[in-house]
N, CA, C and O of each residue as an XYZ file, in Angstrom:
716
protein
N      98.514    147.628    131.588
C      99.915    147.840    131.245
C     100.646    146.508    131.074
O     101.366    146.229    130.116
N     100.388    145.759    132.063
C     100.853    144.297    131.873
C     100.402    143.590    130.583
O     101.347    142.971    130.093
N      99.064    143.461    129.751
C      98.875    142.756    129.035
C      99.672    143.975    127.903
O      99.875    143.215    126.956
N     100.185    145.245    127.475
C     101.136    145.833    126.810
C     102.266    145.189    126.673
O     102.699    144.550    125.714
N     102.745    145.421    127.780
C     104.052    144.396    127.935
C     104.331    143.189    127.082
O     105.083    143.037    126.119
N     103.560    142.421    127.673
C     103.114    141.096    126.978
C     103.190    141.285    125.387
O     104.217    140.915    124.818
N     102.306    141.758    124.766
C     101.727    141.786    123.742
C     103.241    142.452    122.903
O     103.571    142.141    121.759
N     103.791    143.151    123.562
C     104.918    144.023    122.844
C     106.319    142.932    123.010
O     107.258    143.143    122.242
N     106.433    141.805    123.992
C     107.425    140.911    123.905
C     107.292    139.722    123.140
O     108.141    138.864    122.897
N     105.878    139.811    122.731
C     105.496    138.713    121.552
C     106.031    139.201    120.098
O     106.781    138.645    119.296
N     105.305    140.557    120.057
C     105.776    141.130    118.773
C     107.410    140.932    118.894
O     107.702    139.833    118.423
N     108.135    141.379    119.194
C     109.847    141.622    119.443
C     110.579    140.121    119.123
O     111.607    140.035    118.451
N     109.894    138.981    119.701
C     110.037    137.331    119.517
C     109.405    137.363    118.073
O     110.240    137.012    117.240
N     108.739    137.534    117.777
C     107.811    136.952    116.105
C     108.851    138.325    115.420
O     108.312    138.419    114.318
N     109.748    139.183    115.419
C     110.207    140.110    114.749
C     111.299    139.554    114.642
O     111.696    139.353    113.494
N     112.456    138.963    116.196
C     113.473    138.363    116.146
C     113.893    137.205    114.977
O     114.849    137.150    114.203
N     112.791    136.349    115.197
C     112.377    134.597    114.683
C     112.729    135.256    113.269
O     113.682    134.928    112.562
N     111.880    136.146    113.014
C     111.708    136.690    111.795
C     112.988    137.021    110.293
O     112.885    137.098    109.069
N     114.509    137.171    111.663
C     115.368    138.078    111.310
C     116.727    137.004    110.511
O     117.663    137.235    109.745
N     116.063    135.529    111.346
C     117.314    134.267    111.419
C     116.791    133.918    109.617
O     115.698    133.986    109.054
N     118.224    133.525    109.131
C     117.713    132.970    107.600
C     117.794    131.553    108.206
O     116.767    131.057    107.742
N     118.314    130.696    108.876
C     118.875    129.181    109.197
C     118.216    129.223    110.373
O     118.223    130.325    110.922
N     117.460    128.058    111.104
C     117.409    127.288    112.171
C     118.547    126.277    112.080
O     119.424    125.869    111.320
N     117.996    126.099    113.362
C     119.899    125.338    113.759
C     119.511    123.945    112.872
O     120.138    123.649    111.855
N     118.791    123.423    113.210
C     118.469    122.038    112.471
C     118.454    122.319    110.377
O     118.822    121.439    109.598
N     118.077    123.349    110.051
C     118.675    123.617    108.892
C     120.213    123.454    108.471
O     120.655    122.829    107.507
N     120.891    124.157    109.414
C     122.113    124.781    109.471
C     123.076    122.650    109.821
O     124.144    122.319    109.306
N     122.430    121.956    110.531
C     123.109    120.829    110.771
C     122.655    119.730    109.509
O     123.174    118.614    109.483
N     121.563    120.178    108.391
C     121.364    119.425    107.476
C     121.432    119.779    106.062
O     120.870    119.105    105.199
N     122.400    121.270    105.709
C     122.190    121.764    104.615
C     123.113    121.179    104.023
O     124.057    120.615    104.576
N     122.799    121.316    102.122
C     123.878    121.279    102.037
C     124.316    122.266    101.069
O     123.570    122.578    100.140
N     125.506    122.802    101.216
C     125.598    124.129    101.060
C     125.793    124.804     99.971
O     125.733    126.029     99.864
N     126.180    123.542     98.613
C     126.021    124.422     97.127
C     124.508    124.491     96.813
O     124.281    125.504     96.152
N     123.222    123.651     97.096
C     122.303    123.949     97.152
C     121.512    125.260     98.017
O     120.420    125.589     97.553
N     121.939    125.910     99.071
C     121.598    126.625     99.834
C     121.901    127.912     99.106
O     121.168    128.886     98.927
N     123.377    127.657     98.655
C     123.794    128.624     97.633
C     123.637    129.065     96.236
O     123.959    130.120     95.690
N     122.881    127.657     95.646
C     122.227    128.002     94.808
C     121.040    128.973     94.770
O     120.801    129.968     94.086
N     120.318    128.276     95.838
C     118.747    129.383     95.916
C     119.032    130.725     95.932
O     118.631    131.481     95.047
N     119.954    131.223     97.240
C     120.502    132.504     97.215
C     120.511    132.731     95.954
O     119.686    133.560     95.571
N     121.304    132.172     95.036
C     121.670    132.980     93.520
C     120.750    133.104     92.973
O     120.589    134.188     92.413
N     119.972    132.341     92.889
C     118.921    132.287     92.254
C     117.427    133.563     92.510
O     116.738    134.175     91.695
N     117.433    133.523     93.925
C     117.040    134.847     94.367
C     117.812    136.002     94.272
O     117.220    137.047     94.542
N     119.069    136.084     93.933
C     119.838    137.744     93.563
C     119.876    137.502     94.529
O     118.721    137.805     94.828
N     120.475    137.012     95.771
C     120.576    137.596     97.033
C     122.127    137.990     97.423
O     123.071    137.238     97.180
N     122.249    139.174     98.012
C     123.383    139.615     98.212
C     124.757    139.268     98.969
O     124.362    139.019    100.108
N     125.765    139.156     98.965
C     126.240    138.093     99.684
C     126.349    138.433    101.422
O     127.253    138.026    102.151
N     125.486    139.059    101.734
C     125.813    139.434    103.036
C     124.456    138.636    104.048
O     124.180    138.632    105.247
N     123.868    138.031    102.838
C     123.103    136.886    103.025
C     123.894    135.845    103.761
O     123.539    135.586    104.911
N     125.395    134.928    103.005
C     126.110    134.438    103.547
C     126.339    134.215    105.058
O     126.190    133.253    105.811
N     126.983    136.163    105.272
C     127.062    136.406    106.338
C     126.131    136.229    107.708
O     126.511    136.151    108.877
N     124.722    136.191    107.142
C     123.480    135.822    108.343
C     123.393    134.615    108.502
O     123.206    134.162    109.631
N     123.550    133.522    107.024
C     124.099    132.004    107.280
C     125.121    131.709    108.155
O     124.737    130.857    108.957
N     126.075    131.997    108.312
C     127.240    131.975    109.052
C     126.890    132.564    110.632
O     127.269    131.863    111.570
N     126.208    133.781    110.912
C     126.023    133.815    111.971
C     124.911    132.992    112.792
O     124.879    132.708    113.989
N     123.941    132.683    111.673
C     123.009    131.857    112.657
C     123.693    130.175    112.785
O     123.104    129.503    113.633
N     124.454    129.695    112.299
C     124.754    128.565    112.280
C     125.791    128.312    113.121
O     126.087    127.172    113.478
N     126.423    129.396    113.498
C     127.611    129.440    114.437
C     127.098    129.455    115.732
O     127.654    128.944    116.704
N     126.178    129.965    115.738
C     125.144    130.253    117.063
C     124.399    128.290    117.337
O     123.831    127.999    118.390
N     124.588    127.267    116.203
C     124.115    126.324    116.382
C     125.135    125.945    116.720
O     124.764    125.113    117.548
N     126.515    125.887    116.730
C     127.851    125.474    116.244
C     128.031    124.386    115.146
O     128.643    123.324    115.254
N     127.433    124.830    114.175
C     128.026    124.461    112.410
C     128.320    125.285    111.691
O     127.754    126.318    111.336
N     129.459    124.731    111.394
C     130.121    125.529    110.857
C     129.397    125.829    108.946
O     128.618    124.957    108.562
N     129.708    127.005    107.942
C     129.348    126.726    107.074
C     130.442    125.910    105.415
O     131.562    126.324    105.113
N     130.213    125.557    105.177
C     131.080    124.961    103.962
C     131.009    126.692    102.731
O     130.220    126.823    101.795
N     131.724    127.401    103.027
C     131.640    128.609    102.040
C     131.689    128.249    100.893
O     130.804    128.530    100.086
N     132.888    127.455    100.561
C     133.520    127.385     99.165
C     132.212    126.554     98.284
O     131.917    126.929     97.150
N     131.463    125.351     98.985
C     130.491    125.156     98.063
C     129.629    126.271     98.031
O     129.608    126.891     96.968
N     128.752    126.757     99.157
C     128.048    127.976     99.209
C     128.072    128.827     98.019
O     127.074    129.181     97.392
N     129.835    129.261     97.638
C     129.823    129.984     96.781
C     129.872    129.307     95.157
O     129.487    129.785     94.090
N     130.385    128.262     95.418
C     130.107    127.389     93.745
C     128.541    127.228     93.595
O     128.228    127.414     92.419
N     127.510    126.956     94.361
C     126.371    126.846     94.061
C     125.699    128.307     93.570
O     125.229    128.396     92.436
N     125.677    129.901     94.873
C     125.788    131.336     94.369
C     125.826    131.385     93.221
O     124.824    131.429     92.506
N     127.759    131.387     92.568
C     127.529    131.263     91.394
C     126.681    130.506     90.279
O     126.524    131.048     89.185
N     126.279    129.591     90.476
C     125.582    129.081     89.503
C     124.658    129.678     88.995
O     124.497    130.032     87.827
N     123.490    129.904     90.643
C     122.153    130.409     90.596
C     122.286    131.902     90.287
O     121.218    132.475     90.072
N     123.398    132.632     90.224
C     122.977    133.720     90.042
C     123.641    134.096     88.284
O     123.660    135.253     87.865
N     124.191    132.771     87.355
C     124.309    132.787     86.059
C     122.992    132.464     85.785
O     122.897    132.432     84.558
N     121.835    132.185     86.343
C     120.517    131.921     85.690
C     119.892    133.519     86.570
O     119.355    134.344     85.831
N     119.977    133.794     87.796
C     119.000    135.338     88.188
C     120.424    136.665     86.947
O     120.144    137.855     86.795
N     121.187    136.300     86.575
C     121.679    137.397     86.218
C     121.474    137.631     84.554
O     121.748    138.639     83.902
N     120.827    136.197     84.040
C     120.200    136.781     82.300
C     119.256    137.767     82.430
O     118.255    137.913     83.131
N     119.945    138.559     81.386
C     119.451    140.153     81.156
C     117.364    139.637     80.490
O     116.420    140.398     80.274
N     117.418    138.636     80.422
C     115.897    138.750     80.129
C     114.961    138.868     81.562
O     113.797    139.228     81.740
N     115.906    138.444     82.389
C     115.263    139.010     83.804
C     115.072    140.293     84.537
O     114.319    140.748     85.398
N     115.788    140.564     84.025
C     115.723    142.170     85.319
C     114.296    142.911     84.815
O     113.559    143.250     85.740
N     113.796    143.218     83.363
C     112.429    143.698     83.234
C     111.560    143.141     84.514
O     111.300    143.862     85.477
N     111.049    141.468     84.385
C     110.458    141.272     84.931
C     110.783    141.044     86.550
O     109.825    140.965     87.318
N     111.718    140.971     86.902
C     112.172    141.435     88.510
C     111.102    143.057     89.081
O     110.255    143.260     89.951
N     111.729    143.840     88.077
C     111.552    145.084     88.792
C     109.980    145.197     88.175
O     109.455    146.140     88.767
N     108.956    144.555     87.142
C     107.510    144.713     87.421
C     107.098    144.028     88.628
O     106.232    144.532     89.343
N     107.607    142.994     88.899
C     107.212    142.609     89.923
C     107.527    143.167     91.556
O     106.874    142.802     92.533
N     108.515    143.993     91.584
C     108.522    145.095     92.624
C     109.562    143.876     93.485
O     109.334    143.510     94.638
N     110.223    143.591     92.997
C     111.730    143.077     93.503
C     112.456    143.614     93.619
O     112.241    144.691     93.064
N     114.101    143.553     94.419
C     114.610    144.189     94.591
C     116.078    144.367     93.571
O     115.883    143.470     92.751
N     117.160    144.899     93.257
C     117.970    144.046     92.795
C     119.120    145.236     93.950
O     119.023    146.434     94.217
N     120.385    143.890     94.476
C     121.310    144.388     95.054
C     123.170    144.469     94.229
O     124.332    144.653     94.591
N     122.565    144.256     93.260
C     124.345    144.191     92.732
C     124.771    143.584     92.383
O     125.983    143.656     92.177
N     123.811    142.269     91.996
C     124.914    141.186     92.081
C     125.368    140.424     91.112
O     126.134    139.492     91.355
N     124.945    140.728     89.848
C     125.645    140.488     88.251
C     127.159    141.115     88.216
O     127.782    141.937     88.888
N     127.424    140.267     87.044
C     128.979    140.663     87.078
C     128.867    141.750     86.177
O     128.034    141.696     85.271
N     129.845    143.038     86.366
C     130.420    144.100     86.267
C     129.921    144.234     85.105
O     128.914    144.941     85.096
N     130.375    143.651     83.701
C     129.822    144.033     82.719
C     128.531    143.573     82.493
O     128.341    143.510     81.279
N     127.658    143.259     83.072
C     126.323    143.685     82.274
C     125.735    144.141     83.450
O     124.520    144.289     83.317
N     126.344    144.532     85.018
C     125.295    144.911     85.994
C     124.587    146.588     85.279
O     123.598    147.168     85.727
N     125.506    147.080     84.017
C     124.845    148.287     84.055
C     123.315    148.142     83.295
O     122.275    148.746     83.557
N     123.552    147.240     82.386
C     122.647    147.070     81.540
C     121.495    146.040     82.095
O     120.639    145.626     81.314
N     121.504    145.751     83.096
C     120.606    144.940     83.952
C     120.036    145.783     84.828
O     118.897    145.509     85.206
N     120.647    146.888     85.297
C     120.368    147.602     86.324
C     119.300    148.608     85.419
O     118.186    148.773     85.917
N     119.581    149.249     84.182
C     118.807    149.843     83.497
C     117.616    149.025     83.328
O     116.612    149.610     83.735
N     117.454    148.154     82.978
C     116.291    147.417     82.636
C     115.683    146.964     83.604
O     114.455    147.028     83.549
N     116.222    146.449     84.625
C     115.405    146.348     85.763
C     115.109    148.255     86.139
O     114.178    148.705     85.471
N     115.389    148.676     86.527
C     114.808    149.807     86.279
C     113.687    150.505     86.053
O     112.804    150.889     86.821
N     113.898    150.664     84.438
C     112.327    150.427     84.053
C     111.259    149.456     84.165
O     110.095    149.671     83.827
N     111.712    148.359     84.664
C     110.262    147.535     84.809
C     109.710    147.627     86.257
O     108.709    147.036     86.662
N     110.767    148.724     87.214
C     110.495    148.736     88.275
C     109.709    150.079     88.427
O     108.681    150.209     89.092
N     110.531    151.348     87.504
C     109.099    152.337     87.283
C     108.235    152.137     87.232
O     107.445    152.576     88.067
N     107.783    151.200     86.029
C     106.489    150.561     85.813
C     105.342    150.180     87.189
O     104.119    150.319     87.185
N     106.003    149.797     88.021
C     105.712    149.103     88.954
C     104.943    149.997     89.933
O     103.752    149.978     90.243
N     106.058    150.873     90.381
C     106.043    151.893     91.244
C     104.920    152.750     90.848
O     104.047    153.030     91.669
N     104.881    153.235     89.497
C     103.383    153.983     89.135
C     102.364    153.398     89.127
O     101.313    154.001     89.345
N     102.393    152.007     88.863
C     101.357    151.563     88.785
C     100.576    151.497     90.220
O      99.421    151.884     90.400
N     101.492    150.895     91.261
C     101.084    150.771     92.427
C     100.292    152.265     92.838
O      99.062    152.299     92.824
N     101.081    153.458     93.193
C     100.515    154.401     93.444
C      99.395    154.865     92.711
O      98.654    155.556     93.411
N      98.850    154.658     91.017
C      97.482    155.254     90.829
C      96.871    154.113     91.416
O      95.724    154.484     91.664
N      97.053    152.433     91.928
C      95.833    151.804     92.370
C      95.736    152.619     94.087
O      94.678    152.706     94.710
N      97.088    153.145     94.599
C      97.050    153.597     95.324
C      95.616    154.776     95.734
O      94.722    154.964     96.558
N      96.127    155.239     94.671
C      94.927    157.003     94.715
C      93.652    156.749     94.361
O      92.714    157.476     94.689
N      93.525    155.551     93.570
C      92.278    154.857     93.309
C      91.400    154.916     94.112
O      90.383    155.607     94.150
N      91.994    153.813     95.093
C      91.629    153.299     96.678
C      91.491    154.488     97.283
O      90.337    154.682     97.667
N      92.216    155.317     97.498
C      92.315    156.584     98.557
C      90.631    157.517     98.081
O      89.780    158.044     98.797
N      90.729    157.384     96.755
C      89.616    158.176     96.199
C      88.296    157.603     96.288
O      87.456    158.455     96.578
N      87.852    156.485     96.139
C      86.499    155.808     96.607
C      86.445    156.190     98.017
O      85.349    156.707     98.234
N      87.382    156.138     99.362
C      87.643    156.600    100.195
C      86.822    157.901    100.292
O      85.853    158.024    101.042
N      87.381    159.049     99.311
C      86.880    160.418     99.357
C      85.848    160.625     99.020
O      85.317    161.702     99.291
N      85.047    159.411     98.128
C      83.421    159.435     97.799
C      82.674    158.741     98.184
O      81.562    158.554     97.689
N      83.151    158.184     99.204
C      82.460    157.768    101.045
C      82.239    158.821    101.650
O      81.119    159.071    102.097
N      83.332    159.686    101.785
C      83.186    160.826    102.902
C      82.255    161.716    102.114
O      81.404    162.169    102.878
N      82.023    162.329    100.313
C      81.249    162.913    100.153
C      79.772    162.356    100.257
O      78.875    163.127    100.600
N      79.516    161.095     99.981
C      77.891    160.650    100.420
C      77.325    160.925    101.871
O      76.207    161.369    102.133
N      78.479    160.515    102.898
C      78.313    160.376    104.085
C      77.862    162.069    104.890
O      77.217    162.345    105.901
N      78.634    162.994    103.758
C      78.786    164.521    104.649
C      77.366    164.670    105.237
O      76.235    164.525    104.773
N      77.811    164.976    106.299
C      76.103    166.012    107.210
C      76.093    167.282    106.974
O      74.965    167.665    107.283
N      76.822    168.313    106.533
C      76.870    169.508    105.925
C      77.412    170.051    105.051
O      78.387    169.477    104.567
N      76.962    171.478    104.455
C      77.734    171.676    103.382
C      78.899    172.020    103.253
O      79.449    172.202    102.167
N      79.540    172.181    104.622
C      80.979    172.264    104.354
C      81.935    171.310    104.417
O      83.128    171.421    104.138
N      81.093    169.980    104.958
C      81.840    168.571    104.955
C      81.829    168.487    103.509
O      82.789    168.104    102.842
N      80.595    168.897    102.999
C      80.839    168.357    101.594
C      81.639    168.812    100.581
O      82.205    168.078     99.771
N      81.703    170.111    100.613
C      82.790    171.365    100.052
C      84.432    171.086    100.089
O      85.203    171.201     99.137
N      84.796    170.634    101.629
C      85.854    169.735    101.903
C      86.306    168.462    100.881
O      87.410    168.187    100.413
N      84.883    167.749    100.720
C      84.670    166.523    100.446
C      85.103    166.941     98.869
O      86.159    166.486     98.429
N      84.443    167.631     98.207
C      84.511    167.680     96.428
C      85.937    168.368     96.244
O      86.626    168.099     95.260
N      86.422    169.403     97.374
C      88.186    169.767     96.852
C      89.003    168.698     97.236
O      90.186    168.725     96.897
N      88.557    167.744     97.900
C      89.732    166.941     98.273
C      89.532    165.780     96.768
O      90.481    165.298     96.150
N      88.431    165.604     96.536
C      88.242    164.758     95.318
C      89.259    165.413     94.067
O      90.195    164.904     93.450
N      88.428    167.206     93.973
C      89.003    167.728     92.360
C      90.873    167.350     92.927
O      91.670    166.880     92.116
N      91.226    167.622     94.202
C      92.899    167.479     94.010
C      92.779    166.460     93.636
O      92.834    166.327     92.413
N      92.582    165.383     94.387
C      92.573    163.719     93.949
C      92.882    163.847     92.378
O      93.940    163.752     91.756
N      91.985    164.018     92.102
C      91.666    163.747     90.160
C      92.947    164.265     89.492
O      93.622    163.716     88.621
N      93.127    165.438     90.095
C      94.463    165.773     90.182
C      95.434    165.233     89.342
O      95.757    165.209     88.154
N      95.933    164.605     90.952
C      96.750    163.882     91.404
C      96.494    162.395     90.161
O      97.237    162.080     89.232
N      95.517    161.897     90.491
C      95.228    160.678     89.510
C      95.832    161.221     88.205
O      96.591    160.487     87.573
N      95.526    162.555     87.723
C      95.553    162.535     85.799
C      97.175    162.193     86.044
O      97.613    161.172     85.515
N      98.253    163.208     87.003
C      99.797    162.920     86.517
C     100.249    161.366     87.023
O     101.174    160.745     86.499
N      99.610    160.971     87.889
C      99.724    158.789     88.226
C      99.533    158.469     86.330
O     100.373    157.878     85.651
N      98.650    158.855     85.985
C      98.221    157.974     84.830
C      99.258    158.660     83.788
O     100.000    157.929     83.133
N      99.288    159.511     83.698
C     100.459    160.247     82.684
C     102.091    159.250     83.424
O     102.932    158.809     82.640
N     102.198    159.116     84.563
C     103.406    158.406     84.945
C     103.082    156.940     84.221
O     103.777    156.619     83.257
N     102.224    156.218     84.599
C     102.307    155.228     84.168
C     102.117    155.145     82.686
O     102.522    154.158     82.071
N     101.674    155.881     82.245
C     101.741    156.053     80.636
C     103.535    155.833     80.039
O     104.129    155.048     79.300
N     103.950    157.290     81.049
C     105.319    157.423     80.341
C     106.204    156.305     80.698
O     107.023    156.031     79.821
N     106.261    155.297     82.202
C     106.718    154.383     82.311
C     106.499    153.286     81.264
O     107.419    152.711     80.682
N     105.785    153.157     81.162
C     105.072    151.720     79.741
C     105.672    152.187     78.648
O     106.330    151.424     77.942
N     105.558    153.273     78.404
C     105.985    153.741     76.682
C     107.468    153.422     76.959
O     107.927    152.701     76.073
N     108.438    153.773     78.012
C     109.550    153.597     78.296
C     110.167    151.658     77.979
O     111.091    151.140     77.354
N     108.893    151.108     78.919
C     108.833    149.815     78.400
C     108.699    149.141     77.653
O     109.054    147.963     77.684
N     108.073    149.777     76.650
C     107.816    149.299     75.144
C     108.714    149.409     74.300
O     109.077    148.643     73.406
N     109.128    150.577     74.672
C     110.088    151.026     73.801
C     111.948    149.774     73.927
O     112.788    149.443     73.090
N     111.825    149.585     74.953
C     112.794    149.062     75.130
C     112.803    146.989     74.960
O     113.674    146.123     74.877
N     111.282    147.028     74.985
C     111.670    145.745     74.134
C     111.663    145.357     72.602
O     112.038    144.240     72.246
């Protein structure tokens, strides 16, 4: 029970550590239209800010906002060209909002679809994997009803695989279509 303990106050410390965007020695050497650039540059939301500000206050430094936010802006006039959001959302990124008003709709659509894309794709490598899985368990069966088990859980599989591949079909055509 003791080495539980243990093992569960390590995890909770490596989860905490995990949670700070700034160490204090960051926080006493940044400088802050650069800090704010990256943010922009990553789309990051401004409540990002807000975790800057709390971990640095906790160092007692204070943050310089106003550059913070002249740098933000910058980086996020280069994350907010609409030739980005396709490839954001294939790559299974996130996006939080943070283009300006008139084109967040049309960014949000397009990231969108490149994030469908994504999402189907992942799940048929998903069922892929799951399915070599299921033709382990049919080689392996010791009887015929392991194996009976074994070939309906496959035919669903296959299933399941034909509408993954019909998704990712219709996602791509969606993608094509739109460049």
């Amino acid at each position: 029970m003791n080495c539980a303990r243990v093992l569960f106050f390590l995890a909770l410390c490596l989860w905490l550590s995990g949670c700070a965007t700034m160490t204090p020695n960051e926080c006493k050497s940044a400088n802050w239209a650069e800090v704010g650039l990256r943010d922009g540059l990553d789309g990051a939301a401004l409540s990002r800010l807000d975790s800057r500000v709390k971990d640095c206050a906790e160092a007692s430094v204070p943050v310089d906002t106003p550059r913070y936010l002249q740098g933000r802006d910058q980086g996020l006039l280069q994350y907010c060209r609409i030739e980005n959001a396709v490839p954001l959302g294939l790559n299974g990124k996130s996006y939080d909002g943070v283009c300006p008003a008139a084109m967040d709709g049309d960014f949000r659509r397009r990231f969108k679809v490149g994030r469908d894309v994504h999402v189907a794709r992942n799940e048929l490598r998903s069922l892929e994997s799951r399915r070599g899985t299921a033709e382990e368990r049919l080689r392996s069966a010791a009887n015929d009803e392991d194996r009976r088990r074994a070939r309906d859980a496959l035919r669903d599989m296959d299933a399941d695989m034909r509408r993954a591949r019909d998704r990712v079909r219709d996602a791509e055509w969606v993608l094509d279509r739109l460049r």
